[in-house]
N, C-alpha and C positions, 0 to 999 in steps of 0.2 A: 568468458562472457563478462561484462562490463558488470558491475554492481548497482547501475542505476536497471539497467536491462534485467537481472534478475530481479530487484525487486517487482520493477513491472508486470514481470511471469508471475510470481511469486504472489503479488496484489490480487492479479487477475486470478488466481486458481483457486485464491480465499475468497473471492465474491463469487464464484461459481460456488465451490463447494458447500457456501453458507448461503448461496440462492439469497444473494441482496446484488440490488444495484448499483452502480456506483453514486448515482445519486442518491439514494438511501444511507449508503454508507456516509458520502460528506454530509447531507442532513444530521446524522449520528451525531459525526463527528464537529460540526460546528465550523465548517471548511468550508466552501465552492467548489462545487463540481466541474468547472473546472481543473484545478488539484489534482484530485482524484484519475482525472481524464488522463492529465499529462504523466502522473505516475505509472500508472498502468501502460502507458507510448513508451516509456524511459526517458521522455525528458526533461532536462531543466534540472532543478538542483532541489533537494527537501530539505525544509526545515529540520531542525531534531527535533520541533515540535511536537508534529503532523509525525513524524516516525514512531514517534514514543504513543502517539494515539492510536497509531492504527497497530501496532504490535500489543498494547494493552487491549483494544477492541477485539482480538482476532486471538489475544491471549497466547502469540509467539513471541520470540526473540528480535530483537531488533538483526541481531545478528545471523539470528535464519531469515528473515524478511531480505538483508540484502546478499547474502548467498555464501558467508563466513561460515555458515554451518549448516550438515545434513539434516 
């Protein structure tokens, strides 16, 4: 699986299991939700910004977020 594709899964099962939106979340995070939207699809290409936000946010690894690690 592609590592934008896993992060996508990976996004999506942290807004489930912390029951936030994705809207909510870019709200948080100071982003467009759009962003958020396409992350979660796997497309497009991310900042390291927006990664280093949203693995601090979510308090993982950037490296678990894109699927480098279990």
């Amino acid at each position: 699986m592609k590592a934008m594709e896993e992060l996508g899964n990976r996004l999506s099962d942290l807004l489930a299991s912390h029951d936030i939106s994705q809207r909510e979340l870019a709200l948080n995070l100071g982003i467009s939700n759009v962003t958020i939207s396409r992350i979660v699809r796997g497309q497009g290409n991310v900042r390291l910004e927006t990664l280093i936000a949203i693995a601090d946010y979510f308090s993982v690894s950037i490296d678990w977020l894109v699927g480098r690690e279990s």
